[in-house]
TORLO-347802 format. One record per atom (N, C-alpha, C): z, y, x. Coordinates in steps of 0.001 Angstrom, whole numbers, plus 524288, in hexadecimal, padded with zeros to 5 digits. Example, Ala and Ser with C-alpha at 12.3 -4.5 7.8 and 13.67 -1.06 7.14 Angstrom:
residues 2
81E787E9C683386;81E787EE6C8300C;81E787F31C83390;81BA87F73683232;81BE47FBDC83566;81EBE8001E83264;
END
This chain:
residues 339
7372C421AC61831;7394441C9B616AC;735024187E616F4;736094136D615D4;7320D40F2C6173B;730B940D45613B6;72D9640D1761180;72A7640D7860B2B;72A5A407A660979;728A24048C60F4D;726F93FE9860E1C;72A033FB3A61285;72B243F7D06114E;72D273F3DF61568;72A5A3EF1861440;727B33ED0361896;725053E73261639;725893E2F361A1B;729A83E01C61A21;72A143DC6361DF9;7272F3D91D61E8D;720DA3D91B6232B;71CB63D3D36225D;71FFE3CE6462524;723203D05B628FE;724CD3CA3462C20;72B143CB5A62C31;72E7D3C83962CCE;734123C90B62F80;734D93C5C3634F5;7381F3C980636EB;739433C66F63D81;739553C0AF63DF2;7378C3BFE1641F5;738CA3B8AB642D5;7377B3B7A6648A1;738233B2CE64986;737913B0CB64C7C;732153AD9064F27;72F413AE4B6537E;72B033AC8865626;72EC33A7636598C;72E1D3A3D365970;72E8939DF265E37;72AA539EE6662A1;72D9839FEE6676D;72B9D39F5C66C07;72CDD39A9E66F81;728B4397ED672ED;7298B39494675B4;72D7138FDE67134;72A0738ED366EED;72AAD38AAF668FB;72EC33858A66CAC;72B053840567133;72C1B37DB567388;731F03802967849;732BC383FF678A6;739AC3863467BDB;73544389A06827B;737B1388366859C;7372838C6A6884B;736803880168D88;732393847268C5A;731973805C68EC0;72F693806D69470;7343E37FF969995;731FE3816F69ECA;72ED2380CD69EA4;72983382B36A41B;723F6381436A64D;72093380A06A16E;72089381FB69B32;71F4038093697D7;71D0F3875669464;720E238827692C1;7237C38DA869011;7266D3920E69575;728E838E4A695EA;72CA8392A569CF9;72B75391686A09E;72ABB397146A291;72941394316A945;72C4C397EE6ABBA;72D6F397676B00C;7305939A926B55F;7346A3968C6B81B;7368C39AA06B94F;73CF7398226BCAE;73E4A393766BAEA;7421238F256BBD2;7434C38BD16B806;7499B38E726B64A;74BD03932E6B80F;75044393B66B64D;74EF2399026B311;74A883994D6B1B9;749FC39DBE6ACEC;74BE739CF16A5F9;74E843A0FD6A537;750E639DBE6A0BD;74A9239EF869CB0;74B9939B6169799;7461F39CAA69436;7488C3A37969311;741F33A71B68FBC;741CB3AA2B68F73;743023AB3568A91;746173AFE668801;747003B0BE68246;74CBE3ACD8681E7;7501C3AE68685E6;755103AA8C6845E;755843A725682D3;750983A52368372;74FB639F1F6827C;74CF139D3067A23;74CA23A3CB678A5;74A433A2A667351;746C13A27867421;7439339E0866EB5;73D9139D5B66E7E;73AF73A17766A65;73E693A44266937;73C8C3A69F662AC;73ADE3ACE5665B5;736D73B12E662F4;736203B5C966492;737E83B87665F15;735DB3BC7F65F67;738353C165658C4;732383BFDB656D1;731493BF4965250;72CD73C2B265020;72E333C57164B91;72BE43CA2464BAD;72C493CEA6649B9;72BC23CD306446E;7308E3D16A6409E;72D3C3D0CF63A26;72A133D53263A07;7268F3D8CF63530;723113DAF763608;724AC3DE6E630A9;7249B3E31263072;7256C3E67562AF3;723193EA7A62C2F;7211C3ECA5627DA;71D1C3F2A562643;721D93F5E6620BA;722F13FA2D62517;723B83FE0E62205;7228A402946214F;72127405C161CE8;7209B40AAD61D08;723B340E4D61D15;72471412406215E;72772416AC620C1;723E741A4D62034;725A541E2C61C1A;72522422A0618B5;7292B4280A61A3C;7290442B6161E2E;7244C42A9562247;726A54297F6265E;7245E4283562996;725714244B62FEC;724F14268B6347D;729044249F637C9;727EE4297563DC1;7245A4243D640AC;7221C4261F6442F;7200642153647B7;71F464251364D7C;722C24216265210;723D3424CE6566A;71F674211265B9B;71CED4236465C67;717C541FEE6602A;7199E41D9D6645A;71D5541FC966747;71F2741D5266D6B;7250C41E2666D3F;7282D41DE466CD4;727C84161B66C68;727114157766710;7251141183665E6;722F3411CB6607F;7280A4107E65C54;7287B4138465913;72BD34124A655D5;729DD4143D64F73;72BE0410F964B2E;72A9E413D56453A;72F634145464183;72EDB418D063E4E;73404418F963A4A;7332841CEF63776;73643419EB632A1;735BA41C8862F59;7377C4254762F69;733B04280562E2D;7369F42DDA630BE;738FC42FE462ABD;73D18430B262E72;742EF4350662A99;74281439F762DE8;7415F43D3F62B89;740BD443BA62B5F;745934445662CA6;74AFA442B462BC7;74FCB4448B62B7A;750F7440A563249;74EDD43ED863343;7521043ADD63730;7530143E4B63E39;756DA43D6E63E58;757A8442BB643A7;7554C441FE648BC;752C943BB164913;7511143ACB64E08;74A8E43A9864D5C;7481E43CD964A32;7439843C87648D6;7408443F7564D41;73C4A43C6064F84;738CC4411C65490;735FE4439B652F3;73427446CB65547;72FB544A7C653ED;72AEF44711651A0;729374498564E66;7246E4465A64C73;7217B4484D649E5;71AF54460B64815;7176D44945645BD;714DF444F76416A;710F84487763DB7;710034457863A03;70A424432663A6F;70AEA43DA263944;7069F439C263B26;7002143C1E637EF;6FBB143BDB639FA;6F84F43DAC63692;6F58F43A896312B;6F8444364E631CE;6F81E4329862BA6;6FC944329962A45;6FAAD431946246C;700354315E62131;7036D42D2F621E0;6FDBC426B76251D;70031421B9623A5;6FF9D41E9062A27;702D941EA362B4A;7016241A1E630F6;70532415D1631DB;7045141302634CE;7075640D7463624;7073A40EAD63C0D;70BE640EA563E63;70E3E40F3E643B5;70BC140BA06476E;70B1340C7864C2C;7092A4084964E8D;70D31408C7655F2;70D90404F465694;710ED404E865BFB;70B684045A660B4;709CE40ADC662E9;7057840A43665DF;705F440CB2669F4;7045D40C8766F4C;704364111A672CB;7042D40CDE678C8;705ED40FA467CB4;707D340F946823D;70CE940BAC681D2;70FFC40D3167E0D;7153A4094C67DBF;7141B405CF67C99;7119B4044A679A9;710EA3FEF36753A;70D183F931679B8;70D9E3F67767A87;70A9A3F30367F8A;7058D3F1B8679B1;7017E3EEBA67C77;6FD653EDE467A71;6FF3E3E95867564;7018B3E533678F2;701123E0A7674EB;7069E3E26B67111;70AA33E5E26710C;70C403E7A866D53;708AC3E9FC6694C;705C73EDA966B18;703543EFF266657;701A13ECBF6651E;6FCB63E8A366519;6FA0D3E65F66323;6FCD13E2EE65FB7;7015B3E1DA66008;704A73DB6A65EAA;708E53DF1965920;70A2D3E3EE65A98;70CE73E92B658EB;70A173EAAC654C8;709783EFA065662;705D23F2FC6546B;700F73F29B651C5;6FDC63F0ED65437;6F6ED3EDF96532E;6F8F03EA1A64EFA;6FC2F3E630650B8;6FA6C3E32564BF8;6FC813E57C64690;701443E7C864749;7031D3EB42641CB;6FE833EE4A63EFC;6FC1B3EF826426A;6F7D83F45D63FA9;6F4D73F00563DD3;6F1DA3EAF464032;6EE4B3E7EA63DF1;6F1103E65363871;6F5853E43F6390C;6F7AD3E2FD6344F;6F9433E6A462F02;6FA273EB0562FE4;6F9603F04862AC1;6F48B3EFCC62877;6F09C3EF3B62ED7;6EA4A3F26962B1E;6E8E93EE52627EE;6EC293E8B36286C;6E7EE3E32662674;6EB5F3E49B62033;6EF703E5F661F9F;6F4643E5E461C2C;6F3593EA5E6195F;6F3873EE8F61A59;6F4DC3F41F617EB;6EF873F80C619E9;6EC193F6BC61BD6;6E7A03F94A61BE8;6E8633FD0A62123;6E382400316235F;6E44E4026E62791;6E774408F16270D;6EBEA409AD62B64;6F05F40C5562BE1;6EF6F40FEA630ED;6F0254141563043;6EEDF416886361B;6F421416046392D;6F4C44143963E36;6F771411A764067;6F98B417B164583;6FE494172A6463D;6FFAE41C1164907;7043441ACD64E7F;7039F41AA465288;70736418176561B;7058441CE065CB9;7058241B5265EF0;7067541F49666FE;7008241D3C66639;6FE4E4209166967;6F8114200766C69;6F76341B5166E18;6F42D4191966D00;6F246412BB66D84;6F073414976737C;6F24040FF2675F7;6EFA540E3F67C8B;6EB2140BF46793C;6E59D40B5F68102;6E172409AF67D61;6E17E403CA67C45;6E451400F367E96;6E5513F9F967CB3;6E68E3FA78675A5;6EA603FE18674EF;6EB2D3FCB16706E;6E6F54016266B71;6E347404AC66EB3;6E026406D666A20;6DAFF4036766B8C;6D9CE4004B66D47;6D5E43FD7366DDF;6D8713F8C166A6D;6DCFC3F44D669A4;6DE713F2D5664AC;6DCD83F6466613C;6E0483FCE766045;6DE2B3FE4C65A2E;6D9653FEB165A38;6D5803FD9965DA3;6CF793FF7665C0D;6CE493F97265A07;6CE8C3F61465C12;6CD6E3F0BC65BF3;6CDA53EFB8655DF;6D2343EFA66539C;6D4753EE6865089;6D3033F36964B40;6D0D43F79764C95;6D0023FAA8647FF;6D3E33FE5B645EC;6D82D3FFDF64989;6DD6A4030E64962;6DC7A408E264BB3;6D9074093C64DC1;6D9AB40DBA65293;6D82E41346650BA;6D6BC4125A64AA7;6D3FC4186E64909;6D79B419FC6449C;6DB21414F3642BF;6E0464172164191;6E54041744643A4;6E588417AA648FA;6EA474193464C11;6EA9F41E6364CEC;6EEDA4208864DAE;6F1A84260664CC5;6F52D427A86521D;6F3AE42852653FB;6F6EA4281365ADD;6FAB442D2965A09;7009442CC365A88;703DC42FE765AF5;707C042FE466195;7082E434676637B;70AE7435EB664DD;710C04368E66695;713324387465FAD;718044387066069;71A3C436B7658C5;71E3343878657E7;72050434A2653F9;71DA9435D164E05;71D1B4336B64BA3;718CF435C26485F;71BA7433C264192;71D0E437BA63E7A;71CC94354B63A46;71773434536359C;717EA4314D632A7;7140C42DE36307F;715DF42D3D629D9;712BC4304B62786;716474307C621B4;714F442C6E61D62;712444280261F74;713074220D61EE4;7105D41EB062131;7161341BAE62311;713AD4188C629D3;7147C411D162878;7105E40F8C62A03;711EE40A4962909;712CE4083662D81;718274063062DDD;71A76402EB6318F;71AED3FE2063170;716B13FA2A633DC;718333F58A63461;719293F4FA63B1E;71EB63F19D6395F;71FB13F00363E7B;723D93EA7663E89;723F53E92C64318;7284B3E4A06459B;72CD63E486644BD;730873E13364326;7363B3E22F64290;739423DBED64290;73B333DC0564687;73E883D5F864927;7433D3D59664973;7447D3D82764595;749D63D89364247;74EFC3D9C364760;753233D90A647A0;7582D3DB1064B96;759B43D5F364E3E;7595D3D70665359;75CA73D3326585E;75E583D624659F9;7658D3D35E658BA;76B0B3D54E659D0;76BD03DCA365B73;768803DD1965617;76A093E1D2655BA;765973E568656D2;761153E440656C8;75DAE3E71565880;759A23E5456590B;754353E839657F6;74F6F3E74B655F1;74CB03E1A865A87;74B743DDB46560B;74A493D8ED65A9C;745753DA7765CBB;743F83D8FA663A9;73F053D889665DC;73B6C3D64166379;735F63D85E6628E;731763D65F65FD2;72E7F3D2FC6631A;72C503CE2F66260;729DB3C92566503;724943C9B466378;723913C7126609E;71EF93C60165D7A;7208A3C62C657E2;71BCC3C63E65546;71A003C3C064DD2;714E73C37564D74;7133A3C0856485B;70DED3BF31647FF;70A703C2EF64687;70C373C99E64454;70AD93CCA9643C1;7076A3CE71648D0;709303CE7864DB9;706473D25465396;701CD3CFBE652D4;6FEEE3CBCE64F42;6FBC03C77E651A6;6F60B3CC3064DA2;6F79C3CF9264C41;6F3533D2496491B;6EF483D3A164C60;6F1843DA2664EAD;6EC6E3DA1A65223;6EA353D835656AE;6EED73D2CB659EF;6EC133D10765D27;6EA3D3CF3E65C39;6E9183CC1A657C5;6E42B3C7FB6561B;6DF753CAC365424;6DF473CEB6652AF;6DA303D17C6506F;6D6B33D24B654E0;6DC693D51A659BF;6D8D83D62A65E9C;6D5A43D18A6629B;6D8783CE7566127;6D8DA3C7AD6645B;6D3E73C73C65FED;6D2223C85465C9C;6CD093C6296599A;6C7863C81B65A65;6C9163CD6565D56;6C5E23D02965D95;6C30A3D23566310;6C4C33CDB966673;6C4573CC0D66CD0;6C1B83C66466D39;6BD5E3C4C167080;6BB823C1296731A;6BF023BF9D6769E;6C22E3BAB86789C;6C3EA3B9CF67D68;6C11E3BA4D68246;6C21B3BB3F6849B;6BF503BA4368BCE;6C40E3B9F468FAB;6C3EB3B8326920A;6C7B23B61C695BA;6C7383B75E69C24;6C99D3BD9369B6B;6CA713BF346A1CB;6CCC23BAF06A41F;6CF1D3B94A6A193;6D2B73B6126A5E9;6D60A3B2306A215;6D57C3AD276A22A;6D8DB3AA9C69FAA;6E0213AB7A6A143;6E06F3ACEA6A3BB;6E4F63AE2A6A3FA;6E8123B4AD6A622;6EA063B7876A29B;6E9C13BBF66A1C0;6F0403BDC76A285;6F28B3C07C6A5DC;6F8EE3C2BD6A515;6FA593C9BB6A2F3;6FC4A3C8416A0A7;6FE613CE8569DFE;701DB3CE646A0B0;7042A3D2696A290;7055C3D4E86A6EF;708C13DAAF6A334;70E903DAE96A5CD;7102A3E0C06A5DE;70EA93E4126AAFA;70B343E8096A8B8;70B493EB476AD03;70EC63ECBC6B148;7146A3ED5F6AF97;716AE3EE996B2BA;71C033EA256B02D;71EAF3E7CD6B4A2;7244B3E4CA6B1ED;728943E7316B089;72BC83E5286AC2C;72FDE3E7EF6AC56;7328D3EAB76B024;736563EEB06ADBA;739723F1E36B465;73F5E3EF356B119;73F0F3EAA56B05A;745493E8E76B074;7442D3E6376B406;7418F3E2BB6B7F9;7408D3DF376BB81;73B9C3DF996BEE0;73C393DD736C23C;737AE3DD4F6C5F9;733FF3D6A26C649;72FD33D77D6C4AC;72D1E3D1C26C6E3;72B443D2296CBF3;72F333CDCF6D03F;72DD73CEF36D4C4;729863CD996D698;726603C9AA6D39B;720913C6046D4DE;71D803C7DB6D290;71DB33CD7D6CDED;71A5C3D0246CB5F;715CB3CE8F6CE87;714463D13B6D288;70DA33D1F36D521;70C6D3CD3E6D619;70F8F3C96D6D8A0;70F123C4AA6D929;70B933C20E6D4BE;70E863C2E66D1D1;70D833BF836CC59;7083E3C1096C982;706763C6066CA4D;701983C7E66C90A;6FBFF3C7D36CC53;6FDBA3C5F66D182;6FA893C37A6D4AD;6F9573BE2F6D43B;6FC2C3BB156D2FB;6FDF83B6756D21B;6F97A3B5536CC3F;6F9B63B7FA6C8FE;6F7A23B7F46C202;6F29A3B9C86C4BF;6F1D03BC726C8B6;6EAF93BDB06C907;6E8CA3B90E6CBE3;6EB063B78E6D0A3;6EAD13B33E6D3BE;6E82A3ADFA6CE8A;6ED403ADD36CACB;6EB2C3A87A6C74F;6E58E3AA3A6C232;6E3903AEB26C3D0;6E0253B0776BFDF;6E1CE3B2256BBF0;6E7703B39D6BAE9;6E7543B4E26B546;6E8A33BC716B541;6E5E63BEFA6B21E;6E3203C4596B1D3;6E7BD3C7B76AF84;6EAAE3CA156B1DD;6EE553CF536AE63;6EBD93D3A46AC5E;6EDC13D4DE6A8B1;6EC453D93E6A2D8;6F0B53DC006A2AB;6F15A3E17C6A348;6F3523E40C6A38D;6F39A3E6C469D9F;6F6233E4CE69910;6F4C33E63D6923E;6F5563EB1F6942D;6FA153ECF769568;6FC783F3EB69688;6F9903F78A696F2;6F62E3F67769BA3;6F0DE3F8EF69F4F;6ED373F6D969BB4;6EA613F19E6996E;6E5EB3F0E069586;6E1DC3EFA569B46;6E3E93EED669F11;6E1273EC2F6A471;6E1C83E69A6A630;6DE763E4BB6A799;6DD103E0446ACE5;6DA643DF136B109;6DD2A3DFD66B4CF;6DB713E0776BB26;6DB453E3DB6BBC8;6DE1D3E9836B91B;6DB9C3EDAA6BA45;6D6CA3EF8B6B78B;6D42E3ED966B1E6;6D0B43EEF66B012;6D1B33EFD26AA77;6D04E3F4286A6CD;6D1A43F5C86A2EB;6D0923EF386A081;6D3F43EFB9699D8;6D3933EA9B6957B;6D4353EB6669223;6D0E23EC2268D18;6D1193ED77689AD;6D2F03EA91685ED;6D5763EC1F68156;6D81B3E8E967E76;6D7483E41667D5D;6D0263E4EB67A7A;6CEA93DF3967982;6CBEA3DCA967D98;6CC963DE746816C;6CB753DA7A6863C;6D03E3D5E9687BA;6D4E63D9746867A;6D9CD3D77E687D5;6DB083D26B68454;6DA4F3D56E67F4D;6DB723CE6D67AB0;6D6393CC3E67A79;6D14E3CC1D67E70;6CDF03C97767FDE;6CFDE3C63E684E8;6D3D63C80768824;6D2EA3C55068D0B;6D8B83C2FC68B3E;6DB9A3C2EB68A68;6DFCD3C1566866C;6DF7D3BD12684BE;6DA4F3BBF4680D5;6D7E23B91767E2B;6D5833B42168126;6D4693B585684A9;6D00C3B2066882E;6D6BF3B05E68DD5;6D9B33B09A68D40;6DDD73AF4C68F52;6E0E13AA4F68EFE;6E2193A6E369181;6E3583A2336905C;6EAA23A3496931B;6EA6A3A43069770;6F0DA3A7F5698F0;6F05D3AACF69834;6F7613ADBD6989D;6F85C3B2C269861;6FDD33B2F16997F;6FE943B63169DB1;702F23B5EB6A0D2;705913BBB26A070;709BB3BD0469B3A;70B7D3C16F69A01;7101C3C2A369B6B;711C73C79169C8A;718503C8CB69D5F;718DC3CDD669A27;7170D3CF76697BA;7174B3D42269599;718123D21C68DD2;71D413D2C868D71;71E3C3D1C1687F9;71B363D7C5682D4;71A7D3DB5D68668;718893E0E368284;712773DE5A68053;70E3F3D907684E2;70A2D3D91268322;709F53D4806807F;70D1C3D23067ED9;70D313CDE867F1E;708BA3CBF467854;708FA3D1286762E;7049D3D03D67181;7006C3CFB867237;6FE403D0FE677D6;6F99B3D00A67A5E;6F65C3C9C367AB8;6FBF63C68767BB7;6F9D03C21F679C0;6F7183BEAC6773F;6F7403C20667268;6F55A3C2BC66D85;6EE713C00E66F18;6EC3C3C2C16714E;6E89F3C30467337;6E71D3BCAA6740B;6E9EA3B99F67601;6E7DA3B47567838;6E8153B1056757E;6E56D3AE0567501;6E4253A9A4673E8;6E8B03A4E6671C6;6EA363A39266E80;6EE5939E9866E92;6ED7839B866714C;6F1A139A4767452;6F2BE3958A67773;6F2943988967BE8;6F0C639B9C67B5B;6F0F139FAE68209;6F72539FE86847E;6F7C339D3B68ACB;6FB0039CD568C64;6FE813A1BC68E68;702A23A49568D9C;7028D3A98968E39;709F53A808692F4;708023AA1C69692;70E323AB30699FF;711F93AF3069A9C;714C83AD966983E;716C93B37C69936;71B3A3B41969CAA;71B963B7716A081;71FA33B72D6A4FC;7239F3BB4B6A270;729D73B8F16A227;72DA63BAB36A10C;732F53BB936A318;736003BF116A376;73A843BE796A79A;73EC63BEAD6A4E4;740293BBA76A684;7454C3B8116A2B1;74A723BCB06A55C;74A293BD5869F3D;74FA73C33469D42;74A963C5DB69A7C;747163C7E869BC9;744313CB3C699A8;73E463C77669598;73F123C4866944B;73A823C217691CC;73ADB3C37F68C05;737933C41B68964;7359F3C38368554;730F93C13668163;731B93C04667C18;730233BC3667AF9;72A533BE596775D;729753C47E678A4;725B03C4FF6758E;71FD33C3D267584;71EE83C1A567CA5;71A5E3BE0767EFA;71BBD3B9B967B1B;71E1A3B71F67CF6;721083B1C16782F;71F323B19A6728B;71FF13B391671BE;71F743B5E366B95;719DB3B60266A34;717323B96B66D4C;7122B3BCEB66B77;70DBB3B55E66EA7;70F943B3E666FB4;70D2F3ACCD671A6;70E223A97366D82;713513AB50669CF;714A83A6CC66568;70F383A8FC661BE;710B33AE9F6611A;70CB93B03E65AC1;7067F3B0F565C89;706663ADF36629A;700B83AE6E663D2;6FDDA3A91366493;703703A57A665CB;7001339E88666B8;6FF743A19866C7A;7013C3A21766F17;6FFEE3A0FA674C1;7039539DA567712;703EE39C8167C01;706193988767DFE;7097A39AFF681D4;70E2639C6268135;7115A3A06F684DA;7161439C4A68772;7154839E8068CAD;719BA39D0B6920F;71B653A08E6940B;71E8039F7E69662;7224E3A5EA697FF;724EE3A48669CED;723E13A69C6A194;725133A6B86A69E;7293D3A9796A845;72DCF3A9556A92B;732293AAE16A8D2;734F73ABF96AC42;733E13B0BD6AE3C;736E03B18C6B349;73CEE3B24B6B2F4;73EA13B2DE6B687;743C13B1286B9FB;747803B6C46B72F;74C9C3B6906B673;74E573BD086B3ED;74E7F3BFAC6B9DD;74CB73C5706B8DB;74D9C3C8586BCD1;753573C81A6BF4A;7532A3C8976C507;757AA3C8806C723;7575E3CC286CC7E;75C913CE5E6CEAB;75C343D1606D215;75BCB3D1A66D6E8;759823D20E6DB58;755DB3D0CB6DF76;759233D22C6E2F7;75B303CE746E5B0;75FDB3D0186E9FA;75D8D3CC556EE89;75B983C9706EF08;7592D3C74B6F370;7542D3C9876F7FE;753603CDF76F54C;74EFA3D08F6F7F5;74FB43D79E6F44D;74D4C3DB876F87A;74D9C3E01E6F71C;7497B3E1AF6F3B7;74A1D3E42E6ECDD;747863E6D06E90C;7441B3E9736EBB1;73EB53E8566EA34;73B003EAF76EBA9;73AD43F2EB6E9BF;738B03F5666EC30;738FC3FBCC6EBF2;736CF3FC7D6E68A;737C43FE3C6E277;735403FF9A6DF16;736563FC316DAE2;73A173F80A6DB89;739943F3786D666;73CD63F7CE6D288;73B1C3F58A6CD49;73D093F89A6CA03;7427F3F58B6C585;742F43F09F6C982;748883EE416C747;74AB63EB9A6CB99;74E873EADB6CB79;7515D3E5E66D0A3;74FD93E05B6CD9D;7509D3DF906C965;74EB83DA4C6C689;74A043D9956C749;748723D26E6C98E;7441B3D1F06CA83;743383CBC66C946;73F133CBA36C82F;73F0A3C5996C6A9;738E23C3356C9F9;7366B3BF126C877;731313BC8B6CA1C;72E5E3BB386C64C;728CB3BA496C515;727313B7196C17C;7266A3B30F6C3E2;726A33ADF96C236;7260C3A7256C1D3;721A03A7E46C494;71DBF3A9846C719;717B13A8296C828;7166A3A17A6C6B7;718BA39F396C80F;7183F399EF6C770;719D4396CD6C2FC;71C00399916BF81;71FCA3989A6BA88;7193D39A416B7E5;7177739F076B88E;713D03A23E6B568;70E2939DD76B6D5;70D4D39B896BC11;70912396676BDBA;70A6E391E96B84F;70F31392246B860;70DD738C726B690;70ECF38DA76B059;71020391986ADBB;70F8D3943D6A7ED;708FE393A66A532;706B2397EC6AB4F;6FFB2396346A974;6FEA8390E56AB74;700D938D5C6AD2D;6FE8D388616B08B;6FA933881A6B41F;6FBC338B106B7C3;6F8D638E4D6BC41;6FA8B38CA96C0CF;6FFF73895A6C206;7011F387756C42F;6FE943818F6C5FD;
END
């Protein structure tokens, strides 16, 4: 059962794009792109509660926590944790970088400042995110599990953004993620590979095809600005270590993102830092948006065209959708003012 319930925040609302969704300004692309987010300015932010379950299952991949009933019929196999007391953590291969850090990391910063230090138990840390726990002073109480583990008293703090139409709302931002990126952001010199820097998905969605993909990445080297691969923890092909990353981050004046999983990465830069983010209208989301409101950055959003189906010319061998769309190249020129 759950011993404690302590509600620190309740759900609300973040204001995005405050002044509307102001062409060549805030939007750029097509001129028949509709704005992004159905035309709302508002994102979720998360409320925030710590509870204790007495005792607690905690399942590493996919990460999940709950309270454990001995009697319950769908219960998995599981073993018993080697402390009596841990706090769950969402860590591993699944979890993207700037989740944990914005996630996970900052939850743990916020217990140890609150309730003193907790040995923390979640999937085998990648090394981006055990170089955070070393940074930060976490890494000699993490507990790397396997498979589902009960915990015979577990402190659970976590996120909760109450029900949309019926079901658990998408998480945006709150002022909570801002824990351990700022400790780490304190604990970095800027230097500036490159004033202008793009996060990059390794690979694009397989609901659509970007037909100017390579284009467009020739195009971003052509204008000097440097891709970082968070996933890989590379640039150009050369290893990057964490705090190199919210060093070169730091020393960043653009930042030209499409990847909503890193978008806590941001974190990293500087206010007022101009950040682009290329989006394809049907599929956009507002958690770049968001993670620019609770950071003071200065966010535009390049908005490609909705995928549509390619009947004027024959699907290339190997595409992995018939839907295909373009990015703006020139929408994305005049976002950085490069044009």
């Amino acid at each position: 059962m759950a011993r404690l319930h302590l509600d620190h925040a309740q759900p609300t609302f973040v204001p995005i794009a405050p002044r509307g969704f102001v062409p060549d300004q805030v939007l750029f692309g097509a001129p028949r792109v509709r704005p992004p987010f159905g035309g709302q300015r508002i994102a979720r932010s998360a409320g925030l509660v710590t509870e204790v379950y007495e005792p607690g299952l905690v399942l590493p991949t996919p990460f999940a926590t709950r309270i454990f009933d001995p009697t319950a019929p769908d219960n998995p196999a599981w073993i018993d944790a080697a402390v009596a007391t841990a706090a769950p953590m969402a860590s591993g291969a699944a979890v993207p970088l700037g989740r944990f850090l914005t996630e996970g990391l900052a939850v743990a910063v916020l217990q140890r400042d609150v309730i003193g230090t907790v040995p923390l138990i979640g999937a085998e840390l990648t090394p981006a995110q055990r170089a955070a726990m070393e940074a930060l002073d976490f890494a000699a109480q993490f507990i790397a599990i396997d498979q589902p583990t009960r915990v015979r008293r577990m402190i659970v703090t976590q996120r909760e953004t109450g029900l949309h139409q019926g079901r658990p709302a998408p998480l945006h931002a709150d002022r909570f993620m801002r824990a351990a990126i700022e400790a780490l952001r304190f604990a970095v010199e800027p230097y500036e590979i490159s004033a202008q820097i793009a996060l990059r998905r390794r690979e694009p969605l397989s609901d659509y095809v970007i037909a100017n993909r390579l284009s467009f990445d020739s195009w971003l080297a052509s204008m000097g600005v440097v891709t970082i691969d968070a996933s890989a923890m590379c640039i150009g092909g050369r290893d990057l270590g964490l705090l190199d990353l919210a060093a070169a981050m730091a020393g960043a004046r653009n930042v030209v993102i499409d990847d909503p999983n890193q978008a806590g990465l941001l974190g990293f830069c500087d206010p007022g830092t101009q950040v682009v983010e290329i989006a394809v209208d049907g599929w956009a989301d507002p958690r770049i948006a968001a993670m620019c409101r609770i950071f003071a950055l200065d966010w535009r959003v390049v908005l490609c065209a909705a995928p549509v189906y390619s009947i004027s010319q024959p699907v290339p061998l190997g595409s992995k959708s018939l839907l295909r769309t373009e990015i703006d190249i020139a929408g994305v020129a005049m976002a950085l003012e490069l044009s």
